[in-house]
C-alpha positions as a printed Julia matrix, in Angstrom:
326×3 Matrix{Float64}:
  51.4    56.45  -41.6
  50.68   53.16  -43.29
  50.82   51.27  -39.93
  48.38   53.5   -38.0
  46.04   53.28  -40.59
  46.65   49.53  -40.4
  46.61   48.84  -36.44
  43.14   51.59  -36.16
  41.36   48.89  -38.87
  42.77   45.8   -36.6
  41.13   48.1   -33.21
  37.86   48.74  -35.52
  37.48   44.93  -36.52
  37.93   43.97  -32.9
  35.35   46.42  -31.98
  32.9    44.57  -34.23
  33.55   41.19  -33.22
  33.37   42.44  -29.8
  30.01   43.86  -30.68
  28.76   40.87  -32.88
  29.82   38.56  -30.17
  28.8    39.85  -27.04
  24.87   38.68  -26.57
  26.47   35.39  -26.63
  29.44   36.35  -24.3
  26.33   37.39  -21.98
  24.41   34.38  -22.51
  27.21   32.09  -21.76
  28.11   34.0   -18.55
  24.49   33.96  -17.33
  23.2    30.94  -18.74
  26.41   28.76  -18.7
  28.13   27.4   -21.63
  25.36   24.65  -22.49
  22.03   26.96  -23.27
  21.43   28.0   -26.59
  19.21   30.98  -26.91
  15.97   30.79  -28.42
  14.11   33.16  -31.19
  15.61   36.63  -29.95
  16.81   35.47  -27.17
  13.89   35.37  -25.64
  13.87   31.99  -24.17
  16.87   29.48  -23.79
  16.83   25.89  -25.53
  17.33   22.76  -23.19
  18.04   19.21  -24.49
  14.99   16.8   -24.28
  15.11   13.07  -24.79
  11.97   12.61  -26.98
  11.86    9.15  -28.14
  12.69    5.81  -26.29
  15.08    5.02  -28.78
  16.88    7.56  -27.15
  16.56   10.81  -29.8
  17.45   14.55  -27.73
  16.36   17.65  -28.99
  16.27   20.68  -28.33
  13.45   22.74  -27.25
  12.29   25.75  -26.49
  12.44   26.41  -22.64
   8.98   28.21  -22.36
   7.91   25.77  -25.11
   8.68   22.92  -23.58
   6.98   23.92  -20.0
   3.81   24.83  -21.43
   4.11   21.39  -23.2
   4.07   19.74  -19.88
   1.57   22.05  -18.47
  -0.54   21.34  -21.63
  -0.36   17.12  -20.72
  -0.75   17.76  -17.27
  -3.68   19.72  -16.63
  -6.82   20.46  -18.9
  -7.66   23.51  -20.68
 -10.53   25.0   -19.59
  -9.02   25.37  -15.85
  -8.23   28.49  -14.24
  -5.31   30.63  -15.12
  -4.34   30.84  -11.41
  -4.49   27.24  -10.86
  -2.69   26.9   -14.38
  -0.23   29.28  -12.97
   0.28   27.17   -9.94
   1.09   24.27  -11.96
   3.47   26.13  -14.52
   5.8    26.7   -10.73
   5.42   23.05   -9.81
   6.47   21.58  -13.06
   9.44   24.3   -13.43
  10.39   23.39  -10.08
  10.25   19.39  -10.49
  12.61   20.68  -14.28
  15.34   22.14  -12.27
  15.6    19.73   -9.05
  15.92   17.17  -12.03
  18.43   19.25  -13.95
  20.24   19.99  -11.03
  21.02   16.3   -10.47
  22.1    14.83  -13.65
  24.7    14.89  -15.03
  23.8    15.02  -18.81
  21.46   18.02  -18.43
  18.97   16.33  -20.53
  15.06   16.36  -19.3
  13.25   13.27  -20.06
   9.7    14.72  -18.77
   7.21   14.2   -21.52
   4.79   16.64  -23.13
   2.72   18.23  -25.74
   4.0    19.55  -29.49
   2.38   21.99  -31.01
   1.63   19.57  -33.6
  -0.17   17.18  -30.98
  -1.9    20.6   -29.23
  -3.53   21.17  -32.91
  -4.26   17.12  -33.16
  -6.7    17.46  -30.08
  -8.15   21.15  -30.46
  -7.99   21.78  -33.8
  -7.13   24.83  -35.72
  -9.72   27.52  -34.62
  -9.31   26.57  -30.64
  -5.14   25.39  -30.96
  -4.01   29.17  -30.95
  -6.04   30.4   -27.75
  -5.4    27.11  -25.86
  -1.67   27.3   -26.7
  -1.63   31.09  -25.99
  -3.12   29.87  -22.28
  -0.51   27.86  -21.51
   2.04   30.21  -22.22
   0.84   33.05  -20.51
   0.71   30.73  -17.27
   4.61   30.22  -18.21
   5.3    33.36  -18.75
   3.2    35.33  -15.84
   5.08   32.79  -13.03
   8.74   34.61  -14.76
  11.36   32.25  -13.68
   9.44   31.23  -10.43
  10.04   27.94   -8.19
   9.5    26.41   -4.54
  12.56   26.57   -2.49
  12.61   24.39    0.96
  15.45   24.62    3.26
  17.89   26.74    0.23
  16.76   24.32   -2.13
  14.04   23.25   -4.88
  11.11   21.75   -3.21
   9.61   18.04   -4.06
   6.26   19.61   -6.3
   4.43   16.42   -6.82
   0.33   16.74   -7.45
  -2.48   14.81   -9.01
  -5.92   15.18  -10.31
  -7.81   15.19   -6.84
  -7.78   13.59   -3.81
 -10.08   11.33   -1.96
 -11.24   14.46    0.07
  -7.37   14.81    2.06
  -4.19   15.34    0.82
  -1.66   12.52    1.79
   1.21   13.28    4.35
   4.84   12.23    2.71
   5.99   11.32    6.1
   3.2     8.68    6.51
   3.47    7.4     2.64
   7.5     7.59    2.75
   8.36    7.21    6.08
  11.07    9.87    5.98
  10.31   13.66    7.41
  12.18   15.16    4.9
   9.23   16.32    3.39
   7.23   18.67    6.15
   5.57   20.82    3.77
   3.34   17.76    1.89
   1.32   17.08    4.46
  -2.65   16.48    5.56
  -4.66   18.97    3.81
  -8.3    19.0     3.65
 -10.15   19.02    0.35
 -13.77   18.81    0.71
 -14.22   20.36   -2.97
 -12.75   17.21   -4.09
 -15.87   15.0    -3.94
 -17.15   17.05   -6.53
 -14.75   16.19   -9.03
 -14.9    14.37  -12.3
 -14.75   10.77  -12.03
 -14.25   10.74   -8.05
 -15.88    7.41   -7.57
 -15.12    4.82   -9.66
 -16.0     0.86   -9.47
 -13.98   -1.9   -11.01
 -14.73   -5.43  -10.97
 -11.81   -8.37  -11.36
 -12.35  -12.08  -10.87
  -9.86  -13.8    -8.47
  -8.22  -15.02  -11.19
  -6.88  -11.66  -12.63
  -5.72  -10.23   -9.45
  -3.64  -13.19   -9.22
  -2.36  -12.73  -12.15
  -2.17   -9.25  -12.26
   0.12   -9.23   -8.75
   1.94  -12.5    -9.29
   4.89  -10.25   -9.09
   4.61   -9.91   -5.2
   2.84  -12.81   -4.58
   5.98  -15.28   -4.79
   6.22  -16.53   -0.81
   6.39  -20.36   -0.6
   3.1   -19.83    1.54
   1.38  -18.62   -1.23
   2.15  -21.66   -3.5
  -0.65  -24.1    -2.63
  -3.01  -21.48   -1.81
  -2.71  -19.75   -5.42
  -3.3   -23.44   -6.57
  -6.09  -23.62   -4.46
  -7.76  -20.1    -5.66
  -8.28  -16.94   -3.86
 -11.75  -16.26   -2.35
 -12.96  -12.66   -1.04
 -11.8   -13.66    2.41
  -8.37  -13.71    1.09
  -8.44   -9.55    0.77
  -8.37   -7.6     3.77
  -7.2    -3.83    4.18
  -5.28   -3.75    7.34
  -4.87    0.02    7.88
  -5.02    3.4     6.13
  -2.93    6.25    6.28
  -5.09    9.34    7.87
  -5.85   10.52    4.44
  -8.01    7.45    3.81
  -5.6     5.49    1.56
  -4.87    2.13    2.32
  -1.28    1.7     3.7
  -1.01   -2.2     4.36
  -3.53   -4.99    3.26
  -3.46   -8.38    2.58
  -3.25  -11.05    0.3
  -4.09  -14.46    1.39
  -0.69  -14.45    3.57
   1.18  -12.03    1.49
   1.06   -8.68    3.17
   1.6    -5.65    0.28
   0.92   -1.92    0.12
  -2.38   -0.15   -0.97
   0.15    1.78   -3.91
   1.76   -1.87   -4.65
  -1.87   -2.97   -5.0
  -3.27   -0.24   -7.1
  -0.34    0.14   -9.6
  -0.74   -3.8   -10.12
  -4.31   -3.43  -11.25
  -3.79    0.29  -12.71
  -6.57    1.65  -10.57
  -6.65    5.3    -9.97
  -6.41    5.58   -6.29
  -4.59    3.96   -3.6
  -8.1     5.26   -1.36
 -10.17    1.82   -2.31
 -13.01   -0.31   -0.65
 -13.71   -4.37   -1.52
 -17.13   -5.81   -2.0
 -18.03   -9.44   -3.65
 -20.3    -9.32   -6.87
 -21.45  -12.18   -8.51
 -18.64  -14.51   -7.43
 -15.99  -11.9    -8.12
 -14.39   -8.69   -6.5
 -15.28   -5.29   -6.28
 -12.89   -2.16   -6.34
 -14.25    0.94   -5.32
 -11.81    4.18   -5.76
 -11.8     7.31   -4.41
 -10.02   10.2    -6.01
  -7.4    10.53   -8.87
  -3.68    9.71   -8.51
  -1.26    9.24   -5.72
  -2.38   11.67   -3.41
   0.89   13.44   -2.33
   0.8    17.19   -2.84
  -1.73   19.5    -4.99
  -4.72   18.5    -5.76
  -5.43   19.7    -9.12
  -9.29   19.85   -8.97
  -9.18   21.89   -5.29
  -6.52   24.22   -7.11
  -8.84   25.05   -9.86
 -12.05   25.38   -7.11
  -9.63   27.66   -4.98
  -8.56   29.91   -8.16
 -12.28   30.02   -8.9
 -12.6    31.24   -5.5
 -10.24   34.74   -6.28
  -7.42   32.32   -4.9
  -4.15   33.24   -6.71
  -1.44   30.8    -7.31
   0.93   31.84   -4.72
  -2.15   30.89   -2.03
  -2.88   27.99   -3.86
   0.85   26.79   -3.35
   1.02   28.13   -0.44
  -1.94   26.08    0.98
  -0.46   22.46   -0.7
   3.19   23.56    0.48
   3.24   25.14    3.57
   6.52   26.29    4.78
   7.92   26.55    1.37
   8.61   29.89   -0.3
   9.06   31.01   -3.5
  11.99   31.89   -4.93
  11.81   34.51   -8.46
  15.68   35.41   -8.19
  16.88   31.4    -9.99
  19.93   31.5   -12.11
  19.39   29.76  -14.71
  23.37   28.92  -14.86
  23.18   26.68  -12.26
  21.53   23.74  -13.62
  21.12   24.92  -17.15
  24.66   25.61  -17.85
């Protein structure tokens, strides 16, 4: 009597270990070994490297995409447009997850401690409420090309066309980031922009590529505005190869050397010195932000938005997480 009494408390134990242990059981199956379920299990934890002294944490999933959505696009922008970007940023998460080996993310992004720095208290909650809405309304949604995540890269607007990845990269791998027209682009924020350098800082500023033996007596002699030449742009407008007394560079080698904001530039001569005029706001290469936001403004919703910047993509709402999470 004693030992069926003992072995139906050994089978009622089990039961609740079973029981206590089986969200987690789940979890692992689904999510692979690595994630670590969030508050309620409502959203799984991924490392982040957070420092450059090379500190991981780990963060909330949804916390950590609205983070990056939060740093990447302002908050007063449409909720379809912010919607757009919540895909392309979960998208550019898992093609990066997907090939490393550690699993941890190194994009950066915004704390909720930094979110209440710049909008205080009273606007904090709404703004961070925004941003997770956009997370959460997109579910588990990303850009699949050929059976796999897409390349999602953007910027803040264009210099009226969209640039074509084959042209910039030389490879056709990427079809779907091609020439798009954005007229509502000349509209935006800080489109035109001027800078002015003396010869003497651009040297200095590309000495980096400007190392031929060619080069040698003429930096010695100085650079003049004769010395600059654009020798072609791509058919978005951007300048693809100019010159450099005889060094020949790229218009992004060019622009990242002086930090301008746009590879789409003009020269002038002022005063004895050059002129950089810029048109538009980052690289060029996928959505622009600014035409997103006009479009959602437009009764545009995200899926048309991406599927106007990333034609012959599709999205994809069915994503294990297992597979580059786990």
């Amino acid at each position: 009597m004693r030992y069926f009494i003992r072995q139906k408390i050994k089978a009622f134990c089990a039961f609740l270990i079973i029981l206590i242990l089986l969200p987690y059981t789940i979890s692992v199956f689904v999510n692979g070994a690595d994630v670590r379920m969030g508050n309620g299990g409502e959203s799984p934890f991924v490392s982040v490297r957070t420092s450059d002294n090379g500190s991981v944490a780990d963060l909330s999933w949804k916390e950590y995409v609205a983070g990056i959505l939060a740093r990447e696009m302002p908050e007063d922008y449409e909720p379809e447009a912010l919607r757009a970007q919540a895909v392309l940023i979960r998208t550019k998460l898992y093609r990066d997850l997907e090939n490393s080996q550690d699993k941890i993310l190194t994009e950066k992004y915004m704390t909720r401690g930094e979110m209440e720095k710049k909008w205080k208290a009273s606007e904090y909650r709404e703004y961070h409420d925004k941003y997770i809405r956009a997370v959460e309304e997109t579910d588990d949604t990303v850009l699949f090309y050929n059976g796999t995540y897409a390349w999602t890269p953007y910027h803040q607007s264009s210099c009226g066309y969209t640039r074509s990845a084959e042209e910039v990269m030389g490879s056709d791998d990427y079809p779907y980031i091609a020439l798009r027209e954005c007229p509502l682009d000349k509209k935006a924020d800080d489109e035109i922009q001027s800078f002015v350098f003396s010869y003497e800082e651009i040297q200095e500023m590309c000495r980096d590529f400007l190392v031929a033996e060619s080069e040698q007596k003429k930096a010695e002699e100085g650079y003049g505005f004769d010395d600059f030449e654009i020798s072609s742009r791509d058919s978005a407008g951007y300048v693809n190869e100019m010159r450099i007394g005889q060094t020949t560079c790229t218009g992004d080698q060019f622009r990242d050397a002086l930090s301008l904001p746009s590879s789409a530039f003009s020269f002038s001569e002022e005063n004895g010195k050059i002129k950089i005029t810029t048109t538009g706001k980052g690289h060029g290469l996928g959505m622009s932000q600014w035409t997103a936001n006009e479009m959602a403004k437009e009764g545009k919703n995200y899926e048309e938005i991406l599927s106007f910047f990333f034609e012959g993509t599709e999205l994809n709402r069915e994503i294990q997480e297992t597979e580059v999470l786990g």
